[in-house]
C-alpha positions as CSV (number, residue, x, y, z in Angstrom):
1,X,-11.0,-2.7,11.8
2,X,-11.1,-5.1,9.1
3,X,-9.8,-8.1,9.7
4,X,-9.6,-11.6,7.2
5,X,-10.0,-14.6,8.2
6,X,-7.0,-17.0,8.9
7,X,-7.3,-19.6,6.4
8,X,-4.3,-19.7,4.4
9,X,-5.9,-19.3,1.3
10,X,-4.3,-20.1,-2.7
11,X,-5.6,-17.0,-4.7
12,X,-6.1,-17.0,-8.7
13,X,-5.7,-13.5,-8.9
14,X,-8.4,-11.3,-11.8
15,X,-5.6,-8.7,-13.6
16,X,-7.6,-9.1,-16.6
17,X,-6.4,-6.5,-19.1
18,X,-4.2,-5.1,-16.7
19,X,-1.1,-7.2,-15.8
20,X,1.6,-5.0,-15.9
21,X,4.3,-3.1,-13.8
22,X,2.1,-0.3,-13.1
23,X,-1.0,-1.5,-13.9
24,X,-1.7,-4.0,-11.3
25,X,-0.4,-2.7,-7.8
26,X,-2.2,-5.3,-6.2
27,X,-1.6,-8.4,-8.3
28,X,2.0,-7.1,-8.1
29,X,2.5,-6.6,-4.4
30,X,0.8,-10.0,-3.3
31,X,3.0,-12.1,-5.9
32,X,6.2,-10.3,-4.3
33,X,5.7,-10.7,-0.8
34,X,3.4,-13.9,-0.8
35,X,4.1,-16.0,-4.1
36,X,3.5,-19.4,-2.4
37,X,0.1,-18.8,-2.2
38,X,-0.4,-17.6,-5.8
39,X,-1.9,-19.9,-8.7
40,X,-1.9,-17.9,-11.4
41,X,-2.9,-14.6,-12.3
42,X,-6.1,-14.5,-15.1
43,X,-5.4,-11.4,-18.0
44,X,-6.9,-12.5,-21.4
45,X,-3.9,-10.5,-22.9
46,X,-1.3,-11.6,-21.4
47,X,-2.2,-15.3,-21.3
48,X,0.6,-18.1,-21.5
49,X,3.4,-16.2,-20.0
50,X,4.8,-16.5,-16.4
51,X,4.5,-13.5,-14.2
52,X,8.3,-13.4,-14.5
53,X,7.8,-12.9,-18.2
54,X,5.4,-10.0,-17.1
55,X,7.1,-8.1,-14.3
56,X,10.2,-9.2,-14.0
57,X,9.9,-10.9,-10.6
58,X,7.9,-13.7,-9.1
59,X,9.3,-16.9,-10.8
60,X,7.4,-19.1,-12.7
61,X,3.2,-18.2,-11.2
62,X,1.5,-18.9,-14.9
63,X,-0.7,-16.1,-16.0
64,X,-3.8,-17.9,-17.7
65,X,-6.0,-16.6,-20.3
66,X,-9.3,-18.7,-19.6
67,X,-10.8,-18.1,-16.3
68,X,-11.7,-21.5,-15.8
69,X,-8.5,-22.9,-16.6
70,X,-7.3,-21.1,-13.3
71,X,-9.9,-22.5,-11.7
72,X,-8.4,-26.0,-11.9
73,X,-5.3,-24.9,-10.8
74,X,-6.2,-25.6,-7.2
75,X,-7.5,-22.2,-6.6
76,X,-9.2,-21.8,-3.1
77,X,-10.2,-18.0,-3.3
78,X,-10.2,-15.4,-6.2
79,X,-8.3,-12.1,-5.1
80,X,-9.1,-8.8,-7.4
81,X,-5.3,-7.7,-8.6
82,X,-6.5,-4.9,-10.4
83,X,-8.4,-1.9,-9.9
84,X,-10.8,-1.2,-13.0
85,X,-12.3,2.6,-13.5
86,X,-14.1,4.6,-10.6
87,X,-13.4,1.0,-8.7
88,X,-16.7,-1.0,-10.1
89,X,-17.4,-4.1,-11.3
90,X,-17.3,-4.7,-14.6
91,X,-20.2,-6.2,-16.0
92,X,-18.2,-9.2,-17.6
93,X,-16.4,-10.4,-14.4
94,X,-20.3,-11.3,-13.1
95,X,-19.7,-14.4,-14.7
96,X,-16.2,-15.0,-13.6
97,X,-17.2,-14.6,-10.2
98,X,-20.1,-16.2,-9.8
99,X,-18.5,-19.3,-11.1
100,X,-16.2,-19.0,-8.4
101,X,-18.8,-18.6,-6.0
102,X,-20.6,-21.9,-7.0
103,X,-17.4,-23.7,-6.4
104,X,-17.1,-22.4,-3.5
105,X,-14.1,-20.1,-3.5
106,X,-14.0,-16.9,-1.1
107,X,-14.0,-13.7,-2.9
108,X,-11.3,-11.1,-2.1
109,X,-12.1,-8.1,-3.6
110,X,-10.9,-4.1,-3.1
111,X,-13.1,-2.6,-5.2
112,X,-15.3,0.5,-4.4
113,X,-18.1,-1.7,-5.1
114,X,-18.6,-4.1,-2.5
115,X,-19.3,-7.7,-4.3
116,X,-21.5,-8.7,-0.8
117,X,-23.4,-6.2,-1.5
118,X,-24.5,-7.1,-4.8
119,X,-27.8,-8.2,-5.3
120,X,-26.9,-11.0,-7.8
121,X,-23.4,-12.3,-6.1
122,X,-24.3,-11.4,-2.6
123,X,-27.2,-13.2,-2.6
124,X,-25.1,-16.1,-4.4
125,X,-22.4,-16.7,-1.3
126,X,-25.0,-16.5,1.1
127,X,-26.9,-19.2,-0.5
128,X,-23.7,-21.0,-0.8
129,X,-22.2,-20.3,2.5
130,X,-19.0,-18.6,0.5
131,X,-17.7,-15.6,2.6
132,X,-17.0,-12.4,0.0
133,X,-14.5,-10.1,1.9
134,X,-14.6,-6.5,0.9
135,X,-11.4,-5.1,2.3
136,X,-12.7,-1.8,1.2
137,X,-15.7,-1.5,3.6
138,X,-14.6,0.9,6.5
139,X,-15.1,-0.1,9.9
140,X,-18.7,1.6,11.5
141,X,-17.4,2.9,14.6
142,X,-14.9,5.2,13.8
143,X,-13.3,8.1,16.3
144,X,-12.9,11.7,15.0
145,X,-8.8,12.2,15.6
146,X,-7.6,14.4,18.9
147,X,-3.9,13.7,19.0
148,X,-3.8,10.2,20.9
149,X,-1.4,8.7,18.6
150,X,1.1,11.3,19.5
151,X,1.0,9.9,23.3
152,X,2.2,6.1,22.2
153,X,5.2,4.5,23.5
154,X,6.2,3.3,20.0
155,X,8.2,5.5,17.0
156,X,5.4,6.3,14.1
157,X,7.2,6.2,11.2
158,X,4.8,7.7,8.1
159,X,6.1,7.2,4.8
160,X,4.7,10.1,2.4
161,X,5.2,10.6,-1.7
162,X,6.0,12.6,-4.3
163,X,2.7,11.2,-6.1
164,X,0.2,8.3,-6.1
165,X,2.6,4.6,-6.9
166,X,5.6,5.6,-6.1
167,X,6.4,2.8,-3.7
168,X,5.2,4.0,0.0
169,X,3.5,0.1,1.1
170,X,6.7,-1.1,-0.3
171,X,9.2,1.1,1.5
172,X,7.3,0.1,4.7
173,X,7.4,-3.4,4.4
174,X,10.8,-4.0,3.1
175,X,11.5,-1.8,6.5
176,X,9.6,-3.4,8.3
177,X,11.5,-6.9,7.2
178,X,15.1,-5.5,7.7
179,X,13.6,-4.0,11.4
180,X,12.8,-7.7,11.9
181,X,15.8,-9.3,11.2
182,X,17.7,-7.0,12.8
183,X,15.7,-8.1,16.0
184,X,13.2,-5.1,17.0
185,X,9.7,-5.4,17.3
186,X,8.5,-3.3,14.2
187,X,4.7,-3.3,12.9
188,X,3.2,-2.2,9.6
189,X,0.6,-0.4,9.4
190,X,-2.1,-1.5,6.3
191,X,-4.0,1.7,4.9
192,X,-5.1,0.4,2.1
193,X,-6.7,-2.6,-0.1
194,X,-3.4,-4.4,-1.0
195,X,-1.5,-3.5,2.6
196,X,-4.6,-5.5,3.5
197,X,-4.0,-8.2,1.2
198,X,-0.6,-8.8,2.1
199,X,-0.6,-8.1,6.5
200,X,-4.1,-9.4,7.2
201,X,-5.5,-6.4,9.0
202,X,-6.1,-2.8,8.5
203,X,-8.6,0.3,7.0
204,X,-8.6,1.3,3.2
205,X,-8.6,4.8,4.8
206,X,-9.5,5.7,0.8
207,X,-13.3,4.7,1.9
208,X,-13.3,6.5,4.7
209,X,-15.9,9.5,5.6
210,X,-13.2,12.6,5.0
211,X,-14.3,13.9,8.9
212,X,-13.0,10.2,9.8
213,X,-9.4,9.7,8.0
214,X,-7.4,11.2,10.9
215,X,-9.5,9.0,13.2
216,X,-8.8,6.0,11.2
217,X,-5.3,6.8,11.3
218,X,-5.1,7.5,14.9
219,X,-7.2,3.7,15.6
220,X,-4.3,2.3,13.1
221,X,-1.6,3.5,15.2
222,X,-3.2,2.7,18.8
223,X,-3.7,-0.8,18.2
224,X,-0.2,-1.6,16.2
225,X,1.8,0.3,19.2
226,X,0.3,-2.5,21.4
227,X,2.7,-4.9,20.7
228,X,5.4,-2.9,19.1
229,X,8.0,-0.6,19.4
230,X,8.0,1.1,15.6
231,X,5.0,1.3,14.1
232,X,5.4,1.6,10.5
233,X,2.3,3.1,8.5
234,X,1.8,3.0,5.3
235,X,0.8,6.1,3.2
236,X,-1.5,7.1,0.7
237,X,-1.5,9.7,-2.3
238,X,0.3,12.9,-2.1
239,X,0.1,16.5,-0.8
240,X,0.3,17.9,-4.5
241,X,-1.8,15.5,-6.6
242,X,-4.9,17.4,-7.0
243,X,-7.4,14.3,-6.7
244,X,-5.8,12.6,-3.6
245,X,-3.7,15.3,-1.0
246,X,-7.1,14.9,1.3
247,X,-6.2,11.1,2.2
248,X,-2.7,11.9,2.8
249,X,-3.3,15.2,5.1
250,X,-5.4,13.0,7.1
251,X,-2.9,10.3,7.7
252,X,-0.3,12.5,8.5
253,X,-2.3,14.8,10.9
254,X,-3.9,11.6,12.2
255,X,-1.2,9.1,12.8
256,X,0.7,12.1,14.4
257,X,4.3,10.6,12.8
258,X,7.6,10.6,15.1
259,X,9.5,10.6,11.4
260,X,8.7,10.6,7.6
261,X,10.6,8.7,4.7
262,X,9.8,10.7,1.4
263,X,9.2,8.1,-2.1
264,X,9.2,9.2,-5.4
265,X,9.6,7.3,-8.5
266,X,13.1,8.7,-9.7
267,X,12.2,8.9,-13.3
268,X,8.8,10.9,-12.9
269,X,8.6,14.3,-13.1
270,X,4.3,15.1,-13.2
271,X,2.0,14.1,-11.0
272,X,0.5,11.0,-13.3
273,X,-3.3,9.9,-12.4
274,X,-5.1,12.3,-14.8
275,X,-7.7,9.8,-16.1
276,X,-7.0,10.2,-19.4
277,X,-6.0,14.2,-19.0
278,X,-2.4,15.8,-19.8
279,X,-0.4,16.4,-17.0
280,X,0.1,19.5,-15.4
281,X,1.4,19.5,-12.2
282,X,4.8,18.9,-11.8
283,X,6.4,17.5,-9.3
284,X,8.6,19.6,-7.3
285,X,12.6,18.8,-6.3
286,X,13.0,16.7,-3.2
287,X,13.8,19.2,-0.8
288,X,11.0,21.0,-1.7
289,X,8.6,18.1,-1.0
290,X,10.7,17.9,2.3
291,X,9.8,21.4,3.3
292,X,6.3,21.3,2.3
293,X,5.5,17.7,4.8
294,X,7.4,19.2,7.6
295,X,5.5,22.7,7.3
296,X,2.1,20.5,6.5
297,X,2.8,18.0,9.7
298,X,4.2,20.9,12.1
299,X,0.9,22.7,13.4
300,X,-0.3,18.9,15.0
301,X,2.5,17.2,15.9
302,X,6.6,18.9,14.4
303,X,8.3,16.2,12.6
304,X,10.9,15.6,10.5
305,X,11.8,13.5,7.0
306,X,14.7,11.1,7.8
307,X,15.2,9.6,4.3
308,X,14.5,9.3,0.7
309,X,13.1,5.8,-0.6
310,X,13.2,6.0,-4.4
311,X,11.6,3.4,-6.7
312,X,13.9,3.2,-9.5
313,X,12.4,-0.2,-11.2
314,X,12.6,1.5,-14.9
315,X,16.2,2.5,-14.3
316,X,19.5,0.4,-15.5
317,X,21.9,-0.4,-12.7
318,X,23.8,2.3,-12.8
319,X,21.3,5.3,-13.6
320,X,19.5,4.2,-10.3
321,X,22.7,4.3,-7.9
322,X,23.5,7.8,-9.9
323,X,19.5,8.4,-9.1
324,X,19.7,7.4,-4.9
325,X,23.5,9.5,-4.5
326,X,21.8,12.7,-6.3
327,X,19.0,12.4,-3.9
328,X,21.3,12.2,-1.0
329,X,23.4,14.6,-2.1
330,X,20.3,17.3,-2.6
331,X,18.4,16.4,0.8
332,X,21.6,15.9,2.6
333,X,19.3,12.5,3.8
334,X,20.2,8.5,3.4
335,X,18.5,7.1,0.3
336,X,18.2,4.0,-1.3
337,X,15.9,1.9,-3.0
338,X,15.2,-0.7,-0.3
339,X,14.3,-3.1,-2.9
340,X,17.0,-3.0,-5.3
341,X,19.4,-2.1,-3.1
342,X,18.5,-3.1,0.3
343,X,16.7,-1.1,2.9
344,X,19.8,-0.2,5.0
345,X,20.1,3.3,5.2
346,X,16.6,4.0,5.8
347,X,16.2,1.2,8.8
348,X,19.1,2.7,10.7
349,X,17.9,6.1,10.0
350,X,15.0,4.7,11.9
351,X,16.6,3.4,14.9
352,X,19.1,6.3,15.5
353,X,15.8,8.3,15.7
354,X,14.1,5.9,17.5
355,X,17.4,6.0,19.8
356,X,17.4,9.4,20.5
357,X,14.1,9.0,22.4
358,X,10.2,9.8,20.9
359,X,10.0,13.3,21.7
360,X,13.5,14.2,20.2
361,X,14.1,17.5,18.7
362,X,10.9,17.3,16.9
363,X,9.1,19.0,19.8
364,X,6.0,17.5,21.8
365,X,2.3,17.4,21.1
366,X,1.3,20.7,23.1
């Protein structure tokens, strides 16, 4: 279970040709919940603007067009922000990092293709003593799932989508923040490369053997109920996008959720990772995606949705409170968008379920 290491590192972050809202998931999450530790993000096109300039958040981090230039900035570690095609290196970024390499910087990378296990760079930080961390690289010993996480103390809370970036990490950890401060001992649950990133532990369950994703889950959940009394897992894909529903049947059977909060991006309508292909499968209304986890979950371990986290970042103010009352009004659910408009509803959602005891009305593993 992949762990980095605890230096507090400051990351120039690669979004070369990529910087964007919805571009650069990674880049994007780190610089909202860690900025302090941010230099500057490196995209050619973009160069000479702020990230605030870019995104719309995250203050005045510049965003540099020459890699080197970033370098000097006081750079301790290089983080990949982006993810490029199929998840390789391109070839041009051999030079970027192996410059960073032979001054010593750590390379944190999520790509499919693991940079320590390049012949050329590998070989590089070895000789150099530089450590490359591949968050992507799954753990070697993992269980095939039977149901344990279903027997912990803790409330799982699972957070499941409408589609692929519709904001399930950041529902999870803007819970888990307002669980915090509200004095309960809540844990989040890192599934992939930039939940990594950002919480220090976890498994990119989207490198995982298939026969292993419910045991990866199930390991997830085991360890974070230690030393907590909500777990909080983060989920991937979506049960009706046609490239990715395997990843997200396997956490939910796996992780064996007490409760699910449903995302969706309030504007989108079609499922919208083609790869360059028209869209055509449309996302269907909220209560049908309500209907379709509970049915999904209900053969492993019965559970229910308990609210509606909408992403609503391309919506004026008042188009996204119309957007979180409709979706209220059509699940009969709380909804909000916990980062425009706090996490509220959705956190005492969670501890009224958490309240009424594990097992609940959502039955018992059998």
């Amino acid at each position: 279970m992949l762990t980095p290491p605890p230096q507090r590192h400051r990351f120039l972050i690669i979004a070369d040709g990529q910087f964007g809202p919805l571009t650069s998931k990674t880049a994007n999450s780190c610089i909202r919940y860690f900025p302090e530790r941010i230099v500057a993000v490196f995209d050619r096109a973009q160069g000479g603007k702020t990230v605030e300039d870019v995104l719309g958040f995250g203050g005045r981090i510049p965003v540099v067009g020459d890699f080197a230039q970033g370098l000097a900035l006081g750079a301790t570690a290089v983080l990949v922000g982006i993810a490029p095609a199929g998840g390789q290196l391109p070839p041009e970024w051999r030079g970027w990092l192996r410059a960073a390499i032979e001054r010593g910087l750590e390379l944190w990378s999520g790509l499919h293709t693991f940079i320590g296990d390049d012949a050329e760079l590998g070989a590089l930080a070895r000789a150099r003593g530089v450590r490359i961390l591949d968050v992507r690289k799954p753990p070697a010993d993992l269980p095939i799932a039977d149901g344990r996480a279903a027997e912990v103390d803790a409330a799982v809370i699972l957070t499941v989508g409408s589609d692929c970036n519709v904001g399930k990490m950041t529902a999870q950890l803007e819970l888990r923040d307002e669980l915090l401060r509200r004095g309960h001992r809540a844990r989040f649950v890192a599934t992939g490369q930039t939940g990594i990133f950002i919480e220090g532990w976890g498994i990119a369950v989207d490198a995982v053997v298939a026969d292993f994703v419910a045991g990866a889950a199930e390991a997830l959940v085991l360890r974070a109920a230690a030393d907590a009394d909500i777990v909080l897992v983060e989920g991937q894909g979506s049960l009706v996008h046609p490239g990715y529903s395997g990843v997200t049947l396997g956490l939910l059977h796996g992780c064996c959720p007490d409760a699910l909060i449903l995302c969706h991006q309030a504007t989108r309508e079609w499922i919208g990772d083609y790869h360059g292909r028209e869209p055509w499968v449309k996302i269907p209304p909220l209560p049908e995606l309500v209907e379709l986890y509970e049915r999904a979950a209900a053969p492993v371990r019965p559970t229910k949705v308990i609210g509606i986290c909408l992403n609503t970042f391309d919506l004026s103010e008042a188009a996204a409170r119309a957007a979180v009352e409709r979706a209220a009004r059509d699940t009969a659910l709380p909804a909000t968008d916990p980062v425009r408009f706090g996490a509220a509803p959705l956190v005492e959602a969670i501890v009224r379920r958490t309240s009424a005891g594990k097992r609940g009305s959502v039955g018992t593993r059998a």
